[in-house]
N, C-alpha and C positions, 0 to 999 in steps of 0.2 A: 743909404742908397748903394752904395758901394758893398755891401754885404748882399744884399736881393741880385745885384750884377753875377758877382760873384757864382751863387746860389745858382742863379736860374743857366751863368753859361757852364755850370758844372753838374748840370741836369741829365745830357744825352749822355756824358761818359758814365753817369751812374746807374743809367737804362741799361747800356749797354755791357758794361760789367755784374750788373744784377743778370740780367739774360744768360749769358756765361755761367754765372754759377748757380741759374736756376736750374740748371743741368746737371749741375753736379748737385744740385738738391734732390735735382728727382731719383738718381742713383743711391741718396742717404737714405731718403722715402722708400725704397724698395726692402733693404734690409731693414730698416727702425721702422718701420709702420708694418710691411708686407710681411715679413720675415722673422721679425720682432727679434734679430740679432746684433748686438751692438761691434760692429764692424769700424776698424780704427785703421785698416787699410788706405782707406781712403786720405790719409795726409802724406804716403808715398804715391801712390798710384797716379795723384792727379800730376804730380812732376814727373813719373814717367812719362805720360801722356804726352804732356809739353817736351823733355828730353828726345826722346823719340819721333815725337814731329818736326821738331827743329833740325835736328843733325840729318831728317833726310830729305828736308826740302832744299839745305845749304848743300847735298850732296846732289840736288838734279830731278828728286824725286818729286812728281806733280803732287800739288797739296790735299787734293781727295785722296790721294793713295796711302797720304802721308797719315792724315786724320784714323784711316781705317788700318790702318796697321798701329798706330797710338791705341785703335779703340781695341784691337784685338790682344796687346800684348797689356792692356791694364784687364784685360780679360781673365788675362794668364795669373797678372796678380791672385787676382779674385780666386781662380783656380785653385791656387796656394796655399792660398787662407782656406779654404775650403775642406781641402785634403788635410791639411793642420786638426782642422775641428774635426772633422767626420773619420777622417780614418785614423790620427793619431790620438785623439782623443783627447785635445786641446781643450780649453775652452773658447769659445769666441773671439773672446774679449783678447786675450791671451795670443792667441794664433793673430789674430788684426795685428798685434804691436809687433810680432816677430817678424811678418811681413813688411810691414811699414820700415823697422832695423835694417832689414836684409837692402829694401830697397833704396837705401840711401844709401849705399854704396856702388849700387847696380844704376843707379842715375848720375852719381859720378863720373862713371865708367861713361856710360852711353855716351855723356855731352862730352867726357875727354876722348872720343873715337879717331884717331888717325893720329894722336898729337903723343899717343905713349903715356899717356897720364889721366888723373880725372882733371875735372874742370867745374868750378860751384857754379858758372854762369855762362850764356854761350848766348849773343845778339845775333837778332836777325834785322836786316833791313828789306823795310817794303820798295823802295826806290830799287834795290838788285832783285826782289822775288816775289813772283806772284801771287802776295798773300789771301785768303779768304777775308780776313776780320783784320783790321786796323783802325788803332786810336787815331790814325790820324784823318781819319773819313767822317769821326762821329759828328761832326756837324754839318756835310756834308747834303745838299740835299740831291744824291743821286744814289742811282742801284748799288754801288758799293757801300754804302755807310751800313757800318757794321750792326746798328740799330733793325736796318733792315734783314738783313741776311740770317744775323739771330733770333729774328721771330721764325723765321722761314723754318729754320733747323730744329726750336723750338715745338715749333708746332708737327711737322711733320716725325718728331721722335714722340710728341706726346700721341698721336694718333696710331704708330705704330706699335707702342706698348698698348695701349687702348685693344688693338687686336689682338697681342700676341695673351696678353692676361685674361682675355674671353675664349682663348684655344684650351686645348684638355690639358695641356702640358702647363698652360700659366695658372687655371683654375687646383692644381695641382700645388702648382706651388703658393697659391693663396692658402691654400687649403693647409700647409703644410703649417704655417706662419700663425693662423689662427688657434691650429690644435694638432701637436703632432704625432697626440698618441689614437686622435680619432683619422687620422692622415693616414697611418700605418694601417690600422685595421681596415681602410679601405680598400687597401691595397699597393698604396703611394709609397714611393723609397723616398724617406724622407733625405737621406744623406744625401740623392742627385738632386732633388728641388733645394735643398740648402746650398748646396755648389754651385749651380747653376746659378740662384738668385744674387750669391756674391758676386759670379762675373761678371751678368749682366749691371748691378752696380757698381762692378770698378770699371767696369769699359766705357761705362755711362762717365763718370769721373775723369778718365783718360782722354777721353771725348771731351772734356772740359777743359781740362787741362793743354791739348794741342790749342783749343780755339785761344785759349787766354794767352799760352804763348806768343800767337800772332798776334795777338789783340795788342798788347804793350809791349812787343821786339822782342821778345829774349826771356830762354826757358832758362829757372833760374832755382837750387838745389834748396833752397827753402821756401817757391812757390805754394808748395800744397801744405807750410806749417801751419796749422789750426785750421784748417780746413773742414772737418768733422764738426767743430765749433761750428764753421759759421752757414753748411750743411745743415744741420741741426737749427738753428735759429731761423732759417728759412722755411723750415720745412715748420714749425712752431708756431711764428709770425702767422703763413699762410692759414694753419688750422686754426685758429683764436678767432682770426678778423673772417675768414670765408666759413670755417666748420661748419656753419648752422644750416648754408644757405647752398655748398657746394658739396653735392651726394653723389653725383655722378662721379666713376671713377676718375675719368678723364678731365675733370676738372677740380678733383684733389690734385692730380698733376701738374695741374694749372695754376691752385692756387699756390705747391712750394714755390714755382717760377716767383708769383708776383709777391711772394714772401721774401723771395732773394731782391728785386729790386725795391723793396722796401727797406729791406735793411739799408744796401748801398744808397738810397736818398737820405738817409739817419744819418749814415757814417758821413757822408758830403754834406750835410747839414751843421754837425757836430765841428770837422773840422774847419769849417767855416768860422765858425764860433770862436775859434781860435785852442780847439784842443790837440794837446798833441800827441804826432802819432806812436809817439811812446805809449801811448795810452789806449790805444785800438785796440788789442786784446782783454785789455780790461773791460773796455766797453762792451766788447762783444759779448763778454762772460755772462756780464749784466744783462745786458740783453735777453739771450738766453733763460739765465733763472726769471728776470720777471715773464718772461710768457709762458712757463711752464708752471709759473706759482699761478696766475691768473684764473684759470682754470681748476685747479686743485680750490681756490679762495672763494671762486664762484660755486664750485659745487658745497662747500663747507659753509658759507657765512651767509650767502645771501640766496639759495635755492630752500624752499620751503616744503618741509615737510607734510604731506596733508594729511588732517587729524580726523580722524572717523566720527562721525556722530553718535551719540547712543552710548547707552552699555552694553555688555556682552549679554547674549540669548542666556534666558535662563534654563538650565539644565532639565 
């Protein structure tokens, strides 16, 4: 009984943390699905995000301002990476990690701002600042509970890529993701749609990273570690259980979301169970490879080949 208690009043923080990094799902979703580039960016970016928000809402700055300058400067990441691969002639994979390096010193920095140093961790209280999303509303049943506010942002980012990806500039860079030497011949640079799609997914990430900052007080220099993980498993989760049934684009975007708070009802499941959190990345790992074996398993063992009738015409 005492386990179901448990369980059920650790239900809304897991919405509500799923929600948060269904965001930052959807950002993994645009490069590993859209893009079909394996961008590892995203385990600095999304602590910028949070660095970045924090130090300029403790400095006065209103919290929408603060979010979209989080969202622009995890932009610039992306930017980075970008310029890495297409002009220096990185590889992807490669260019992601160097960024990711460079930024863990640059988040440092940011949260050690005024003090002459870095700093691995910098708290914010909701009781001195006017935060958007706080753990401490999740139960909450009023306009603040951050349950609510992250569907709101959820939904209104998923309807906005919904458009920008049906303009000539997003069907461009679909285009570029699915084939980039039939891209080129059309006429597409593919170098700016591959830039471009990283910003937009690490601003997507930094975007996630400010809200989680406020979400549990304090941007913290190993927030975004494994984050690409569990990006990925979200975005994995979603395709397996919704794939068959969810074709519209706008609600592949919908299902990484409710693939992110799937995981986070596993993970609060699991440590309920009594596992520990030593063990969370392990788990995730697992995670992970079974839902990407799934799929490989279904199409190998149990899809059926169909077998022709007859013999061959004779000659």
């Amino acid at each position: 009984m005492d386990f179901l208690t448990s369980l059920v009043n650790s239900m809304p923080g897991a919405v509500a943390q799923g929600l948060i990094w269904g965001i930052m799902a959807i950002g993994v979703y645009i490069t590993y699905r859209i893009l079909d580039v394996a961008d590892l960016t995203v385990d600095g970016s999304l602590g910028t995000g949070g660095a970045v928000c924090v130090v300029l809402v403790l400095n006065g700055v209103p919290v929408g301002v603060a979010l979209v300058a989080a969202t622009l400067v995890g932009m610039l990441a992306g930017l980075v990476t970008g310029l890495f691969h297409t002009a220096c002639g990185i590889p992807a994979i490669l260019a992601g990690i160097l960024t990711q390096l460079a930024l863990y010193s640059i988040n440092l920095r940011i949260m050690g701002t005024g003090t002459g140093g870095g700093k691995a961790n910098l708290p914010i209280s909701v009781d001195k600042y006017s935060l958007l999303v706080s753990a401490r509303y999740v139960r909450a049943l009023a306009l603040n509970n951050p349950i609510f506010v992250l569907l709101i942002f959820c939904a209104v980012l998923i309807g906005v890529l919904y458009w920008f990806f049906g303009t000539e500039l997003g069907c461009s860079l679909r285009a570029t993701g699915a084939n980039q030497h039939m891209a080129r011949a059309q006429g597409i640079n593919t170098n700016v749609t591959i830039v471009l799609g990283l910003m937009v997914s690490n601003g997507l990430v930094a975007l996630a990273g400010g809200l989680l900052s406020q979400y549990q007080g304090f941007s913290d220099i190993n927030m975004g570690r494994g984050a690409i993980v569990i990006g990925l498993a979200a975005v994995i989760i979603g395709e397996v259980i919704f794939g068959k049934i969810f074709r519209n684009f706008a609600l592949k975007l919908t299902a990484a979301v409710i693939g992110a708070i799937i995981y986070y009802i596993v993970m609060n499941f699991v440590l309920r169970m009594g596992l520990s959190t030593d063990d969370l990345k392990l788990l995730t790992a697992l995670v992970v490879a079974v839902f990407l074996t799934i799929p490989y398993w279904k199409g190998k063992y149990f899809t059926k080949v169909p077998v022709k009738k007859g013999g061959k015409d004779n000659a």
